[in-house]
C-alpha positions as CSV (number, residue, x, y, z in Angstrom):
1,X,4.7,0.3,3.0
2,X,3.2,-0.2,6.2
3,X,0.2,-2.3,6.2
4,X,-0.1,-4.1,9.4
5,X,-3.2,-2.4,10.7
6,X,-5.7,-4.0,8.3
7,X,-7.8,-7.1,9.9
8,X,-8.6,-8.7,6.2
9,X,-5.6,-9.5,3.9
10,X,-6.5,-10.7,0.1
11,X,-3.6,-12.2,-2.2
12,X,-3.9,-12.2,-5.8
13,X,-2.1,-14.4,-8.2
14,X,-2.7,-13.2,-11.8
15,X,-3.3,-15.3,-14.8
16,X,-5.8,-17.2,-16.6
17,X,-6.2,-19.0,-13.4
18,X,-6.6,-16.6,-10.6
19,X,-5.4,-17.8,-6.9
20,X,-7.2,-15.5,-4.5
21,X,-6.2,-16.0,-0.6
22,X,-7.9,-14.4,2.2
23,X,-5.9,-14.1,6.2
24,X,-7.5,-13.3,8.5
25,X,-5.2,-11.2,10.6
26,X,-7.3,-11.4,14.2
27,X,-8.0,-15.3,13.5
28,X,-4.1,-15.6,12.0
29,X,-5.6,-18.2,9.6
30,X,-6.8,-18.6,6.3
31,X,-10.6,-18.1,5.5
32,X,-10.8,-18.8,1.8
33,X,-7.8,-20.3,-0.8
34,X,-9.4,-20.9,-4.5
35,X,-8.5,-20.1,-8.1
36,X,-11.1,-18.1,-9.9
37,X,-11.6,-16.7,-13.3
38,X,-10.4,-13.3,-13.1
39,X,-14.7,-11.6,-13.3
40,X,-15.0,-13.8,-10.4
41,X,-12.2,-13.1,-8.4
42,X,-12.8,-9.3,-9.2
43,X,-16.2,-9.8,-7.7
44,X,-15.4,-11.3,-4.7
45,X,-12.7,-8.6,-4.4
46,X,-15.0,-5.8,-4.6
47,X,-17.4,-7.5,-2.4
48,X,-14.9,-8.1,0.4
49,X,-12.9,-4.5,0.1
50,X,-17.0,-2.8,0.4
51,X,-17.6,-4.4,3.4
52,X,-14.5,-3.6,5.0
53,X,-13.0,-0.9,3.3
54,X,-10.7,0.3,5.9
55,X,-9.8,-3.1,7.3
56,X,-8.7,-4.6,4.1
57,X,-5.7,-4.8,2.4
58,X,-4.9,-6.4,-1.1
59,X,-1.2,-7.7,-2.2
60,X,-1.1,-8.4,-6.2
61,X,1.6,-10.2,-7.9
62,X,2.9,-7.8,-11.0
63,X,3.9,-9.9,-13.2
64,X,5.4,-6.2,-15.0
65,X,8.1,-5.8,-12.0
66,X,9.9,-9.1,-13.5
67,X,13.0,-7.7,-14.4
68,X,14.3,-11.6,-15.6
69,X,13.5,-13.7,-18.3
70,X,15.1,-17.4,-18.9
71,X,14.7,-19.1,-22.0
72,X,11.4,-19.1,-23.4
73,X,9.4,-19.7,-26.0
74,X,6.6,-18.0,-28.2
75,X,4.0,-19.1,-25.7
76,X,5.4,-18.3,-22.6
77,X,6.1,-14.8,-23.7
78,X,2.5,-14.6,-24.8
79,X,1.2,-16.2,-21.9
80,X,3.6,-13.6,-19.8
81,X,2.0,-10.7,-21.9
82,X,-1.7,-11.8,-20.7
83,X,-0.4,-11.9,-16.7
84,X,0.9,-8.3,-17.3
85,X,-2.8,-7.0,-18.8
86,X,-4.2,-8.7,-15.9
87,X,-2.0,-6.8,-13.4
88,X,-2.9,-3.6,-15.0
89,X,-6.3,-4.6,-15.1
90,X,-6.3,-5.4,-11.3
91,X,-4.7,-1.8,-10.4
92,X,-7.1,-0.3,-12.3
93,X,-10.0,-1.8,-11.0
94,X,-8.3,-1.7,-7.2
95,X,-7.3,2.2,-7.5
96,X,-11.3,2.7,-8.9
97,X,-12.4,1.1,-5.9
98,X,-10.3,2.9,-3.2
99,X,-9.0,-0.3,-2.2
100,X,-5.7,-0.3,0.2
101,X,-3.5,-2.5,-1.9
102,X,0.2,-3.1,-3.4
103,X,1.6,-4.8,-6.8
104,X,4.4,-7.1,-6.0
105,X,7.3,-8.0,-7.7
106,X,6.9,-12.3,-8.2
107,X,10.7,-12.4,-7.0
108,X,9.2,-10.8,-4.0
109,X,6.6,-13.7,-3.1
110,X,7.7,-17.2,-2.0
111,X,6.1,-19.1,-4.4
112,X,6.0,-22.7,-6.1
113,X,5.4,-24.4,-3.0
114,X,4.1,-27.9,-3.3
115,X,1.0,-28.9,-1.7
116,X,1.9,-30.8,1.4
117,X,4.6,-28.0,2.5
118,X,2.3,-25.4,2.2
119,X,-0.2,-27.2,4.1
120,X,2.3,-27.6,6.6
121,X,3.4,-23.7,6.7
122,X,-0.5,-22.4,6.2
123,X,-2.4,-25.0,8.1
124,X,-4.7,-25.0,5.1
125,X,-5.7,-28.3,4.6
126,X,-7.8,-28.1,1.7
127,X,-7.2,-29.0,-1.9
128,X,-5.3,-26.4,-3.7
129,X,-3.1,-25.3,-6.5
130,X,0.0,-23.8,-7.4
131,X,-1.9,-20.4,-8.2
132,X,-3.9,-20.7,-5.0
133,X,-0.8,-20.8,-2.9
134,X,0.9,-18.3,-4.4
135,X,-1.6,-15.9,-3.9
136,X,-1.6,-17.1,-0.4
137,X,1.9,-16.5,0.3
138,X,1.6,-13.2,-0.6
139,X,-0.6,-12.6,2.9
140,X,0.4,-15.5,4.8
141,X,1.0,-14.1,8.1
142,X,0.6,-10.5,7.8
């Protein structure tokens, strides 16, 4: 899919905690990395997609393209069950909107980066998460 022509880029990590990223592709730099409860994020999604409909672009991690599974127990598999509503819930809402978006497969993201080397790559220099980055790898640079 070719989305290189959109000025605003919003990562999504799903989950209880939600990391939300958003590049700016004319700045090439962050403007916001957070994790939200999922109404909020949603909100601020809308909000941002509204405003610049044809200039955003919105990259979700879909938890329902893992295709492996170590071992793990009963509340893992719940928890992964939750992740996989939210990534429906997140289509849903992003196809209802008319928002320009993809659902990525989590082997597709670079994730689980630790704070000061994804401070280092990003130039972010904030406080953030584990959630917060990964939803920030998933427009980093685009």
């Amino acid at each position: 899919m070719n989305n290189k022509n959109y000025r605003y880029y919003i990562g999504i990590d799903t989950g209880v905690n939600t990391g939300f990223a958003l590049w700016d592709s004319l700045e090439k730099k962050f403007e916001d990395v957070d994790t939200l409860m999922i109404h909020q994020a949603i909100d601020l999604v809308r909000h941002i997609v509204m405003e610049n409909p044809r200039m955003t672009f919105v990259r979700v991690e879909d938890a329902r393209k893992r295709k492996w599974f170590g071992n793990s127990g009963r509340e893992q598999l719940q928890g992964a069950g939750s992740v996989k509503r939210d990534a429906k819930i997140w289509e849903d809402f992003l196809t209802d909107i008319g928002a320009h978006f993809e659902m990525v497969a989590p082997k597709n993201n670079k994730t689980k980066l630790g704070a000061g080397q994804f401070s280092i790559i990003s130039k972010w220099n904030k406080k953030t998460n584990e959630h917060s980055r990964d939803a920030a790898m998933l427009v980093l640079g685009r």
